[in-house]
N, C-alpha and C positions, 0 to 999 in steps of 0.2 A: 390231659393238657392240650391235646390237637381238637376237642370242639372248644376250650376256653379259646387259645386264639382265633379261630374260626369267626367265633363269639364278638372278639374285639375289632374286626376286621369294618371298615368301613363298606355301607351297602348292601353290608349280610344282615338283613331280619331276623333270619332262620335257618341253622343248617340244618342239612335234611339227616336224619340220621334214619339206620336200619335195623334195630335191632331183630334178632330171633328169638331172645330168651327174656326173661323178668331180669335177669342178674343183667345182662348187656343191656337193657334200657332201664335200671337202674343207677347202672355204671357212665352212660351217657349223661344221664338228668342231675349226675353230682358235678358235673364241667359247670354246671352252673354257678356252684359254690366257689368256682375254683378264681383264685384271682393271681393273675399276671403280673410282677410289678414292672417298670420302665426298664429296669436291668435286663429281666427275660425277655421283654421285648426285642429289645437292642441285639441281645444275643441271636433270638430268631431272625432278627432282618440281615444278622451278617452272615446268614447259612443262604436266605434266597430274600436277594433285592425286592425291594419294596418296589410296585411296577413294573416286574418281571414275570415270568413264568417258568416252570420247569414240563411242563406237558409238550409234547408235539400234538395234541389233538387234530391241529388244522393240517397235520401232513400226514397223518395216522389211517391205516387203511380200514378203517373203520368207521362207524355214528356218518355223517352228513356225508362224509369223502369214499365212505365205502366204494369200492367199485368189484358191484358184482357179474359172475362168469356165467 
């Protein structure tokens, strides 16, 4: 269900996914099938606001902020 709405998400082409195995990238390629209706929606956007974030990436001591010793 987390690459279907990935899927519905305005701006996303493509999510990038990872698999290692045939079963986990068979397992990703069925989100395709999967359909979200406005209920689930609603429900995910009252867990994390639409135009929000839940990452620190920008404060996170790591990727572009890394400071290394």
């Amino acid at each position: 269900a987390a690459l279907a709405w990935v899927l519905r998400q305005p701006g996303v082409t493509s999510p990038i996914i990872g698999p290692r195995t045939l079963t986990q990238l068979e397992d990703n390629l069925a989100a395709c099938a999967v359909t979200l209706t406005e209920q689930d929606c609603a429900e995910l956007d009252k867990i994390v606001e639409p135009g929000s974030h839940v990452s620190n990436y920008y404060q996170a001591e790591w990727g572009p902020n890394a400071r290394w010793m």
